[in-house]
TIRO-940862 format. One line per 8 residues: number of its first residue (from 1); their letters; for each residue x, y, z of N, C-alpha, C, O. Coordinates in Angstrom, 2 decimals, padded with zeros to 5 digits. Atoms other than C-alpha are relative to their C-alpha. Layout:
BEGIN
NUM	A	X Y Z X Y Z X Y Z X Y Z | ... .
***
This chain:
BEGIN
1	XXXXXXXX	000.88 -000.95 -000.66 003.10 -004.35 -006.94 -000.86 000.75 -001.00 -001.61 001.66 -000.64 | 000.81 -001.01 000.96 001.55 -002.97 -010.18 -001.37 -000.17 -000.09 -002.02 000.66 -000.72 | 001.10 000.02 -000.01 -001.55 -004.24 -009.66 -001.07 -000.15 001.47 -002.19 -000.67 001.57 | -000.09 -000.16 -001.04 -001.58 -003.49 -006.01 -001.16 -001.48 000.59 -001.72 -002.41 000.00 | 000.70 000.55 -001.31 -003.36 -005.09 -002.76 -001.27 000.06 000.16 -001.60 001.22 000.40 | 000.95 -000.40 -000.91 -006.76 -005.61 -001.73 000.34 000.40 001.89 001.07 -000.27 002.63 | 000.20 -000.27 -001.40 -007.29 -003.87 001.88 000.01 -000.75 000.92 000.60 -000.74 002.00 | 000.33 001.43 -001.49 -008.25 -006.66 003.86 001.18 -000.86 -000.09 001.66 -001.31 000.95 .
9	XXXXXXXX	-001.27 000.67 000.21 -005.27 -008.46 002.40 001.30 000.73 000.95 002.12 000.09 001.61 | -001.25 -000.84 -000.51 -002.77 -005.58 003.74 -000.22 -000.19 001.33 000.72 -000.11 002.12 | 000.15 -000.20 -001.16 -004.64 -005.89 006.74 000.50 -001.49 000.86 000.96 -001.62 001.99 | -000.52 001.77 -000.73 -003.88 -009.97 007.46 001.08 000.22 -000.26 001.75 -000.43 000.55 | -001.64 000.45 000.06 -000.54 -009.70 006.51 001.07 000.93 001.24 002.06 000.65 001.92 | -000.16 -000.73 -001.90 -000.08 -006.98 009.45 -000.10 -000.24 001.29 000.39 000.11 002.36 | 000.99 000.47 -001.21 -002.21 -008.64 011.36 -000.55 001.01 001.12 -000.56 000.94 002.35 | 001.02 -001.45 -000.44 -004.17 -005.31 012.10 -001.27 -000.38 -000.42 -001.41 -001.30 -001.22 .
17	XXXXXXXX	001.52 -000.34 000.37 -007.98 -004.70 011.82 000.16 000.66 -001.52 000.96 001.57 -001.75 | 000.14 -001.07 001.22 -008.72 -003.49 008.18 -000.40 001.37 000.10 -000.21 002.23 -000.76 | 000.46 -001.35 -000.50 -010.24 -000.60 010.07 000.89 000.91 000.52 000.60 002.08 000.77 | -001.04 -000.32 -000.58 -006.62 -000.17 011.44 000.49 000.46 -001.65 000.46 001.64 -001.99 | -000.60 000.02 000.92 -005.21 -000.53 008.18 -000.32 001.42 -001.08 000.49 002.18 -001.61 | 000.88 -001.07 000.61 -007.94 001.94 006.43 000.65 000.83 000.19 001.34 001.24 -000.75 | -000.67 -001.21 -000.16 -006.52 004.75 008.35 001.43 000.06 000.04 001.90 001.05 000.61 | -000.97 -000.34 000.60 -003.38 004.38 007.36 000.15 000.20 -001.37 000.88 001.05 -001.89 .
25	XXXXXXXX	-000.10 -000.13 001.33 -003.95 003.79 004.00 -000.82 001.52 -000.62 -000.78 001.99 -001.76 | 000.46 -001.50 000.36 -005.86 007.26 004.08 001.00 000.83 000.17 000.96 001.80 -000.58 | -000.68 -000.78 -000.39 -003.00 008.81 005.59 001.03 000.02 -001.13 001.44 001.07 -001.62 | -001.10 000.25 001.28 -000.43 007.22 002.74 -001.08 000.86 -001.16 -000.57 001.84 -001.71 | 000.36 -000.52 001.19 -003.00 008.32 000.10 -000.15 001.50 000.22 -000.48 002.13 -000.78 | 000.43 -001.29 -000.24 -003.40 011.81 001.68 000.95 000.79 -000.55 000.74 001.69 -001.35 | -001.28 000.22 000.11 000.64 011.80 001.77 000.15 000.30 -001.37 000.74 001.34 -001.63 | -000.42 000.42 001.20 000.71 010.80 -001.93 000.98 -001.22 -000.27 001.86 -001.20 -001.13 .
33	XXXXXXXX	-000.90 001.11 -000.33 002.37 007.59 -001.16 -000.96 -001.13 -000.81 -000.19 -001.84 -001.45 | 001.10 000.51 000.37 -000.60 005.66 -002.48 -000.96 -000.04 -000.83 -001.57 001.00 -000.61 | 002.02 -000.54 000.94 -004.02 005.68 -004.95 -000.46 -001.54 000.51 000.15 -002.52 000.92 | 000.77 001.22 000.26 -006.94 003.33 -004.98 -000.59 -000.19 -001.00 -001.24 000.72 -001.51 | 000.45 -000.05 001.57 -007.91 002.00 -008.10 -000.89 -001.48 000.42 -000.43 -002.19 001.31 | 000.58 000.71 000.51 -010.57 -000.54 -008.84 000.21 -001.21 000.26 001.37 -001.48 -000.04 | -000.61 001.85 -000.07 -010.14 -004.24 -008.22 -000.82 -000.22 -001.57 -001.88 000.36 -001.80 | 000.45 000.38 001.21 -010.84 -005.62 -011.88 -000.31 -001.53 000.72 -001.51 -001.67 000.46 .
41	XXXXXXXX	000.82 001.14 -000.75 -011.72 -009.03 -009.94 -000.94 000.03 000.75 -001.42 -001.10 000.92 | 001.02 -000.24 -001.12 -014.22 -007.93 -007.50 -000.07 001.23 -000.12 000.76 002.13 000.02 | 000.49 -001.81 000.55 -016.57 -004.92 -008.62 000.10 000.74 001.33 000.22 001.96 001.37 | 000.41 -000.78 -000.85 -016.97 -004.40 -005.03 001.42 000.76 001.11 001.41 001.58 002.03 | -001.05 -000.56 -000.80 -013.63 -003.72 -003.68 001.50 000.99 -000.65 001.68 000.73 -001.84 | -001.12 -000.68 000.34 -010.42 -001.47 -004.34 001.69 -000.67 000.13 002.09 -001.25 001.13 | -000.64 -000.04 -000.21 -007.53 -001.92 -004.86 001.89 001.04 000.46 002.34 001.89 -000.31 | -000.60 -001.12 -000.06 -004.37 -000.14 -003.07 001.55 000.29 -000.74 002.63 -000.30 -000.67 .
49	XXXXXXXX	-001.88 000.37 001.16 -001.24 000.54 -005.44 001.18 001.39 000.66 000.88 002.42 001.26 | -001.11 -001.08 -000.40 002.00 002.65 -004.66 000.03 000.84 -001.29 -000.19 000.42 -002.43 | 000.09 -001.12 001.14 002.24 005.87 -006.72 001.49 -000.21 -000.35 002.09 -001.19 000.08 | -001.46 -000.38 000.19 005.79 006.94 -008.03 000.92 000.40 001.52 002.05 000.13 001.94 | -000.44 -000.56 -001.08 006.25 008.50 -005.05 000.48 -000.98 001.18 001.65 -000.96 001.58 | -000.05 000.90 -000.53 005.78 005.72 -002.80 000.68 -001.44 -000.40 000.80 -002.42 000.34 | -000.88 000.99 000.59 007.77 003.45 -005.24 001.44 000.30 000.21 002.40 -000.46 000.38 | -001.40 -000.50 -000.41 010.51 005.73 -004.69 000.66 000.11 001.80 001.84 000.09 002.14 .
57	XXXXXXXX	000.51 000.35 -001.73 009.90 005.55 -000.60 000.61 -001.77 -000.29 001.81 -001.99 -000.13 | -000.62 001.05 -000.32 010.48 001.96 -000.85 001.14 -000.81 -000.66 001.39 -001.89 -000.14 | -001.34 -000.45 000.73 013.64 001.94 -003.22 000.95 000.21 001.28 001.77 -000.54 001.82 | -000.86 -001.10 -000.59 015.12 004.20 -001.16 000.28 -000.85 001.85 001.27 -000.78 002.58 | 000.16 000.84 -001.54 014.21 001.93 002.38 000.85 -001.30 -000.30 001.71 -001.61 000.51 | -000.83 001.12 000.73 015.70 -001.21 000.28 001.66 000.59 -000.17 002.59 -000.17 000.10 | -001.30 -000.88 000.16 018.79 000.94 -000.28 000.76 000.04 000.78 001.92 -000.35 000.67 | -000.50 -000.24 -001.41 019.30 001.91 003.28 000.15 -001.87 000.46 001.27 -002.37 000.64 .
65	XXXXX	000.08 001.40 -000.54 018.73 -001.76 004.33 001.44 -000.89 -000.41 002.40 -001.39 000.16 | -001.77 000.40 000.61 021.32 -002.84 001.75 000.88 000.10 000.71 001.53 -000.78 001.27 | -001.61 -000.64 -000.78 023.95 -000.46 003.27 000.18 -000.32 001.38 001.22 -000.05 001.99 | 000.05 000.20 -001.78 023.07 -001.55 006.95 000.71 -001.35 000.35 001.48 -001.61 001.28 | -000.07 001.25 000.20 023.36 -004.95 006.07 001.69 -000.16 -000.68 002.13 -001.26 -001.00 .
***
């Protein structure tokens, strides 16, 4: 995940609208769950990465899952 997701990508693998996806990914980055940084492959798009915060969010969901399981 360190070099996170393009958008439209998060959005097919949901199988949501990227326009769906957008506003969540505003809501995670609002959160602090999230940043967008740069796509170094394509000047024109972003990419979305998990902060610390949001690394620790899904840790912590993997964890629970473990113990359920």
């Amino acid at each position: 995940m360190e070099g996170g997701t393009q958008l439209t990508e998060l959005a097919r693998r949901a199988n949501i609208t990227p326009q769906a996806m957008g506003e969540l990914v505003d809501d995670l980055e609002r959160m602090g769950y999230v940043t967008r940084r740069p796509d170094p492959e394509d000047r024109r798009a972003k990419r979305v990465v998990l902060t610390g915060r949001g690394m620790a969010c899904v840790r912590a969901a993997f964890d629970t899952i473990g113990e359920i399981e």
